[in-house]
DOPA-559827 format. One record per residue (C-alpha): residue number from 0; residue in one letter; x, y, z. Coordinates in Angstrom, 3 decimals. Each point is the difference from the previous one (the first is absolute). Layout:
BEGIN
<r pos="NUM" code="A" px="X" py="Y" pz="Z"/>
...
***
This chain:
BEGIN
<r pos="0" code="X" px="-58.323" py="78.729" pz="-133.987"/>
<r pos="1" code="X" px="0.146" py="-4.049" pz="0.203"/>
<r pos="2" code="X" px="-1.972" py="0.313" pz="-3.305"/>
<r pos="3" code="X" px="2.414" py="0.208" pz="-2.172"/>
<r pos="4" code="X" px="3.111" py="-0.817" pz="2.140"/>
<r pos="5" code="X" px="0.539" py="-3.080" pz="2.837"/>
<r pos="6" code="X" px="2.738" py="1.923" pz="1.652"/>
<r pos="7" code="X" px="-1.089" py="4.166" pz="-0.686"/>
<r pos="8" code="X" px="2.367" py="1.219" pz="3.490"/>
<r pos="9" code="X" px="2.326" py="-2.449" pz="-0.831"/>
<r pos="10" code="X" px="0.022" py="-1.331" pz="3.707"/>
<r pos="11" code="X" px="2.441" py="-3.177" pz="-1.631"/>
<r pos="12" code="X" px="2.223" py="1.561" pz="-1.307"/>
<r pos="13" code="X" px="0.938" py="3.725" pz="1.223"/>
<r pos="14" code="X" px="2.201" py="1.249" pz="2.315"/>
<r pos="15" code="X" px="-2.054" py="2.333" pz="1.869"/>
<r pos="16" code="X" px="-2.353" py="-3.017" pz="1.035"/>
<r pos="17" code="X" px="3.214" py="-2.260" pz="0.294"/>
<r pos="18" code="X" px="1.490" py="2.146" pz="2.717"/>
<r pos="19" code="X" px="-3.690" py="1.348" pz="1.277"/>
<r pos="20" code="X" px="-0.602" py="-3.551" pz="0.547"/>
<r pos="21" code="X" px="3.212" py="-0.866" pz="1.677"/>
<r pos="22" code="X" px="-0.087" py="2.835" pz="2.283"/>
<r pos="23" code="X" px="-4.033" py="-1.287" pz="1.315"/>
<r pos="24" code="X" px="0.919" py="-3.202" pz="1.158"/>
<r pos="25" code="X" px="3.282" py="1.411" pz="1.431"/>
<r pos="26" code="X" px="-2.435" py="2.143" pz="2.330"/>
<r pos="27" code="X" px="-2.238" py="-2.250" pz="1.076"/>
<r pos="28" code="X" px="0.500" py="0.271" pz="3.810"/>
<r pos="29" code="X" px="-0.616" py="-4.150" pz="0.190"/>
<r pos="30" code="X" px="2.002" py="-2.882" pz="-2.442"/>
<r pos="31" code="X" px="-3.116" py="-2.235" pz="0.770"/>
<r pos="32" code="X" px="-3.913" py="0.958" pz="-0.196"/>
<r pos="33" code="X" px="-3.041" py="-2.801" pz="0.544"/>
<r pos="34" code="X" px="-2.286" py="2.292" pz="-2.054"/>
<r pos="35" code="X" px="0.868" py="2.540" pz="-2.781"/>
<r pos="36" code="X" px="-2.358" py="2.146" pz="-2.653"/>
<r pos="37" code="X" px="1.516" py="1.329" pz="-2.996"/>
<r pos="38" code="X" px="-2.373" py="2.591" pz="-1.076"/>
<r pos="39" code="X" px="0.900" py="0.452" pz="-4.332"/>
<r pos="40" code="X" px="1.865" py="-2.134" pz="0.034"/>
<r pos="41" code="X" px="-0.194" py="0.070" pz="-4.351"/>
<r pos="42" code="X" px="1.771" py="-2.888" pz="-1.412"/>
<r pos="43" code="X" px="1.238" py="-1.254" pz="3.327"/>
<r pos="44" code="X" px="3.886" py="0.922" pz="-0.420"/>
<r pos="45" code="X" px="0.190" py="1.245" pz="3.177"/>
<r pos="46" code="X" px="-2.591" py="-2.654" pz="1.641"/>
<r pos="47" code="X" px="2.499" py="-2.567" pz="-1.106"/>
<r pos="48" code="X" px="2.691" py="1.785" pz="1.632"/>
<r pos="49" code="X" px="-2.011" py="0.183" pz="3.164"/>
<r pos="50" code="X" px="-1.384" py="-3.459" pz="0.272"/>
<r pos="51" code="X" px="2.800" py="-1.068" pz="1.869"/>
<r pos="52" code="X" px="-0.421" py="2.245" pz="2.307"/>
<r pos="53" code="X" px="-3.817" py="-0.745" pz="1.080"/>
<r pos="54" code="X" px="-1.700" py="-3.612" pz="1.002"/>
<r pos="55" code="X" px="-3.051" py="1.263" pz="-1.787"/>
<r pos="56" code="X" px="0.098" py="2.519" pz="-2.470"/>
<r pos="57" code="X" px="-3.074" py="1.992" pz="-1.747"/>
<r pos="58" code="X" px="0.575" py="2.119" pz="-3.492"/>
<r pos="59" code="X" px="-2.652" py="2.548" pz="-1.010"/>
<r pos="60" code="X" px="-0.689" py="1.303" pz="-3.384"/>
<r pos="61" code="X" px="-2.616" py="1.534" pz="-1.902"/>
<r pos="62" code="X" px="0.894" py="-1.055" pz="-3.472"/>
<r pos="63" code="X" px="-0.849" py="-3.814" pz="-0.857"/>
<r pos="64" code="X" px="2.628" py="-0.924" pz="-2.349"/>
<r pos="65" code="X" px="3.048" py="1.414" pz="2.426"/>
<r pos="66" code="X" px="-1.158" py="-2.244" pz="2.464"/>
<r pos="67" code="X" px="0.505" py="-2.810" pz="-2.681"/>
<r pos="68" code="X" px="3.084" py="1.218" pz="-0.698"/>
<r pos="69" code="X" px="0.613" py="-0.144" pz="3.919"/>
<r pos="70" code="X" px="-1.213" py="-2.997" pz="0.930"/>
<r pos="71" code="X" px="2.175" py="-1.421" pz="-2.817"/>
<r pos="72" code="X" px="3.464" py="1.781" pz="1.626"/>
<r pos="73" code="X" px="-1.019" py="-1.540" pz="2.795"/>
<r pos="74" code="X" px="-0.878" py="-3.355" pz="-0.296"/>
<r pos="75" code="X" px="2.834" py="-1.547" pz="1.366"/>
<r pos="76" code="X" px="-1.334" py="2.120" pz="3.638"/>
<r pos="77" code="X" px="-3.363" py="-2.200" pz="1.132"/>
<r pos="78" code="X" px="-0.114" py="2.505" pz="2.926"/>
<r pos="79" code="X" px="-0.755" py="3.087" pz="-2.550"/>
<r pos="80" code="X" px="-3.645" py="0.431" pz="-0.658"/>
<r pos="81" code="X" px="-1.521" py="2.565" pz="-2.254"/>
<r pos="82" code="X" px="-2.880" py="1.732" pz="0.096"/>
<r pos="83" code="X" px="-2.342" py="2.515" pz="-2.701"/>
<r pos="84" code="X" px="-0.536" py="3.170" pz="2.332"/>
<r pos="85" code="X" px="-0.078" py="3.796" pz="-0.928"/>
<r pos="86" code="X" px="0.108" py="1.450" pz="3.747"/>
<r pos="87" code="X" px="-0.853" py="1.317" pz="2.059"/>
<r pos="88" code="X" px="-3.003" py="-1.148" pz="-1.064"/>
<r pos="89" code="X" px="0.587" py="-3.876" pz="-0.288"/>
<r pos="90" code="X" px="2.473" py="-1.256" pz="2.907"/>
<r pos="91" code="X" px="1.013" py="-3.371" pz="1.130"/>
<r pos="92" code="X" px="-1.581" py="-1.553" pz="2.884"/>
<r pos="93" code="X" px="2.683" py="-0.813" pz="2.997"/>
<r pos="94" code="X" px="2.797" py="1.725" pz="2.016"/>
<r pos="95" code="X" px="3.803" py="0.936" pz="-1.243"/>
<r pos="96" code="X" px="3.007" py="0.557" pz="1.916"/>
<r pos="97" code="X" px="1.425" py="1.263" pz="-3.070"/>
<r pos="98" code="X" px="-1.627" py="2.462" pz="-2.595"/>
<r pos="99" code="X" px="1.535" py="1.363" pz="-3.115"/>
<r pos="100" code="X" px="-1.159" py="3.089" pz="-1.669"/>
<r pos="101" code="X" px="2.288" py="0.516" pz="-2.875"/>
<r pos="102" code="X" px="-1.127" py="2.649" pz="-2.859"/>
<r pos="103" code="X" px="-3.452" py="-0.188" pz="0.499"/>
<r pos="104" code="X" px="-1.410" py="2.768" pz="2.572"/>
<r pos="105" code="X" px="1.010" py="2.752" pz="-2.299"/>
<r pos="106" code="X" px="-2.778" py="-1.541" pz="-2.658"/>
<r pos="107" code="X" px="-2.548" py="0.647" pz="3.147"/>
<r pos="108" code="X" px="-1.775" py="3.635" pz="0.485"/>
<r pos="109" code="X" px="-0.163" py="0.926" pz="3.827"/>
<r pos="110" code="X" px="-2.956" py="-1.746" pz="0.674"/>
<r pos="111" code="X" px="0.989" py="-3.388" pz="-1.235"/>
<r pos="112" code="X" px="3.272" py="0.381" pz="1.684"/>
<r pos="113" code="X" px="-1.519" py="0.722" pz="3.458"/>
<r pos="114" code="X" px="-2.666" py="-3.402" pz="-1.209"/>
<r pos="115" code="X" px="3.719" py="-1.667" pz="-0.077"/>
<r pos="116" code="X" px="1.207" py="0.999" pz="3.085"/>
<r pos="117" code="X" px="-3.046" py="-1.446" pz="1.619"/>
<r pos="118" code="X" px="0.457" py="-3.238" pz="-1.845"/>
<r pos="119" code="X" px="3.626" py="-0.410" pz="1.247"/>
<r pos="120" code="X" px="-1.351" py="1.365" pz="3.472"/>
<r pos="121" code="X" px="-2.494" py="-3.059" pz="0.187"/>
<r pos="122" code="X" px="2.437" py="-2.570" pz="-1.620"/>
<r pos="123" code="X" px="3.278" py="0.437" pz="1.544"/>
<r pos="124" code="X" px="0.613" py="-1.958" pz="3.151"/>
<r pos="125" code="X" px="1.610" py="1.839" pz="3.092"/>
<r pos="126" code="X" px="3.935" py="0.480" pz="-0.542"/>
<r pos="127" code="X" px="-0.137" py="-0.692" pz="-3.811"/>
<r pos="128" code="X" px="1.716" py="2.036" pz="-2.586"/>
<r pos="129" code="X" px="-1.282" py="2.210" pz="-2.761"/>
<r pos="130" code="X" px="2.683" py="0.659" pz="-2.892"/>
<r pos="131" code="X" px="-0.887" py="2.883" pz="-2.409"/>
<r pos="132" code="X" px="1.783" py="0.699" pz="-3.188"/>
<r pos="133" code="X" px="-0.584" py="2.768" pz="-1.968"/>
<r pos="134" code="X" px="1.723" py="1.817" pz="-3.222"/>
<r pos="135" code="X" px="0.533" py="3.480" pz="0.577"/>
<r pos="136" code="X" px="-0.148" py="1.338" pz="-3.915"/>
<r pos="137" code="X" px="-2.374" py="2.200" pz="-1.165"/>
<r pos="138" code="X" px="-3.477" py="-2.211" pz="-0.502"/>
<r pos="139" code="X" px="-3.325" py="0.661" pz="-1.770"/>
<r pos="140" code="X" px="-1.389" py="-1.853" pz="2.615"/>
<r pos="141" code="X" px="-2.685" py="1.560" pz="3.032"/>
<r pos="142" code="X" px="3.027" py="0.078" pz="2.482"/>
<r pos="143" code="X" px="3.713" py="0.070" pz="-0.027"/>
<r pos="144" code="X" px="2.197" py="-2.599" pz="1.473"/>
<r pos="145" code="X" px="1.049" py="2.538" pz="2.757"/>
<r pos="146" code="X" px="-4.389" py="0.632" pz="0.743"/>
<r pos="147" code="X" px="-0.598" py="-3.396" pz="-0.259"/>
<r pos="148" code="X" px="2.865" py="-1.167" pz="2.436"/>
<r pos="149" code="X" px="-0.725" py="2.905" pz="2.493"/>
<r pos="150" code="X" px="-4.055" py="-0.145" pz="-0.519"/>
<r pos="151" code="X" px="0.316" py="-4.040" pz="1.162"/>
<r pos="152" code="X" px="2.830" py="0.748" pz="2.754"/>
<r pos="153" code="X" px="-2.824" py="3.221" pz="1.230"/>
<r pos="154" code="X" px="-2.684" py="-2.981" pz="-0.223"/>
<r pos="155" code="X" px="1.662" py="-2.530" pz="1.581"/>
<r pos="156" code="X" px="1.341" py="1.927" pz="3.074"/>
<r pos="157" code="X" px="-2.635" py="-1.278" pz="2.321"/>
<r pos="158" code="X" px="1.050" py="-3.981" pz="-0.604"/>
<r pos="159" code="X" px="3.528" py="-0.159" pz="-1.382"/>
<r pos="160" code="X" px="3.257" py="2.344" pz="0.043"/>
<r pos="161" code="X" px="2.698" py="0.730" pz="-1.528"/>
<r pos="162" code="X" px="2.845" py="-2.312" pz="-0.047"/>
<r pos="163" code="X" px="2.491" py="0.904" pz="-2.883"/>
<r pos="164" code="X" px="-0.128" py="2.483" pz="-2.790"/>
<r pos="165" code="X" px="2.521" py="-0.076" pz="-3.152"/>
<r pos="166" code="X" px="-0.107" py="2.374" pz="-2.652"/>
<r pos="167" code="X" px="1.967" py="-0.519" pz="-3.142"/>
<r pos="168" code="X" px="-0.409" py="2.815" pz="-3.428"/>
<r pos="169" code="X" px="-2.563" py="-2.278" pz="-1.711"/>
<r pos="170" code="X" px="-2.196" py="-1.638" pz="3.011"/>
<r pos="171" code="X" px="-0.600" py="-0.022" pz="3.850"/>
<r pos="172" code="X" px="-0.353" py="-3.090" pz="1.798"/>
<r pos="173" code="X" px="-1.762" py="0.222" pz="4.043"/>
<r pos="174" code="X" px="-0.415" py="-2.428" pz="2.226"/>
<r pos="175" code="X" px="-2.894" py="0.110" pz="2.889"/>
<r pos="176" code="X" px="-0.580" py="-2.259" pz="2.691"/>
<r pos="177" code="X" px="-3.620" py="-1.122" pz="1.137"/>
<r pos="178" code="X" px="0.087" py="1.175" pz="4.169"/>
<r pos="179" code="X" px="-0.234" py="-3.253" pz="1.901"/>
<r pos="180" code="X" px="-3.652" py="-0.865" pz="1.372"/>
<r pos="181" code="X" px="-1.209" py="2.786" pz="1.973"/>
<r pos="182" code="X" px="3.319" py="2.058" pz="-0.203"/>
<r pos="183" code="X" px="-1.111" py="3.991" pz="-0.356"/>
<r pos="184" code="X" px="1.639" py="1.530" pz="-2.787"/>
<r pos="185" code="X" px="3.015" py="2.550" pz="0.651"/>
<r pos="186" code="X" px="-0.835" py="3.262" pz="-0.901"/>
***
């Protein structure tokens, strides 16, 4: 898709990711995070929106020349860092007390999704938030946005729960919390 077109979603310019984007860092349970992972984070619109937001802030992409086009939105943010990673396979090393999953799990089959879920298992530190975003229209993709959402939540359930769930006709948008060190989960 980046092929032929810098901007194929249109993440700068549409309304839909205007207002998607809006209503993520209007959930975020925290206005201040030391350590933050923006997992496709494309072209880095919304990584430049959240840079404020984190002391340290990591943006994942599997596509070389968006993460140009990224680092390039963001150079005026020396705490934004980019890095070439197709997970679940490739992950950053260190721990987050924020993670954002925006449009991405639905590319994943079952089995990479669960290989995420362990990834954010291992890299989230105790009490920090997990943001998912995911559109709800019809996809040709392994999973919807509604499997991919509930598949991680399902996943998840024995480290982080549920904090906030939004819904809106084109996307859903959940926020988890990580259980504090040695906190069971509630069942």
């Amino acid at each position: 898709m980046y092929a032929t077109e810098t901007d194929p979603w249109h993440f700068a310019t549409s309304p839909y990711e205007r207002d998607k984007y809006a209503a993520t860092l209007a959930s975020l349970p925290r206005s201040h995070y030391t350590s933050g992972l923006d997992v496709g984070c494309s072209i880095g619109v919304f990584t430049h929106q959240l840079c404020t937001r984190c002391d340290a802030l990591i943006g994942l992409d599997v596509v070389p020349s968006v993460l140009e086009a990224a680092r390039a939105r963001c150079a005026d943010c020396p705490n934004v860092h980019f890095m070439l990673a197709a997970v679940p396979g490739t992950w950053p090393d260190g721990r987050f007390d924020l993670i954002v999953i925006s449009e991405v799990a639905y590319y994943l089959d079952r089995a990479d999704l669960a290989r995420l879920v362990a990834r954010v298992a291992g890299a989230l530190l105790p009490g920090g938030d997990i943001v998912l975003v995911h559109w709800l229209g019809v996809t040709h993709y392994p999973l919807s946005g509604d499997e991919a959402a509930e598949g991680f939540i399902a996943g998840a359930r024995g480290f982080a729960q549920v904090l906030t769930q939004s819904r809106t006709a084109e996307y859903r948008l959940d926020v988890l919390r990580g259980l504090a060190s040695g906190a069971p989960p509630v069942r």
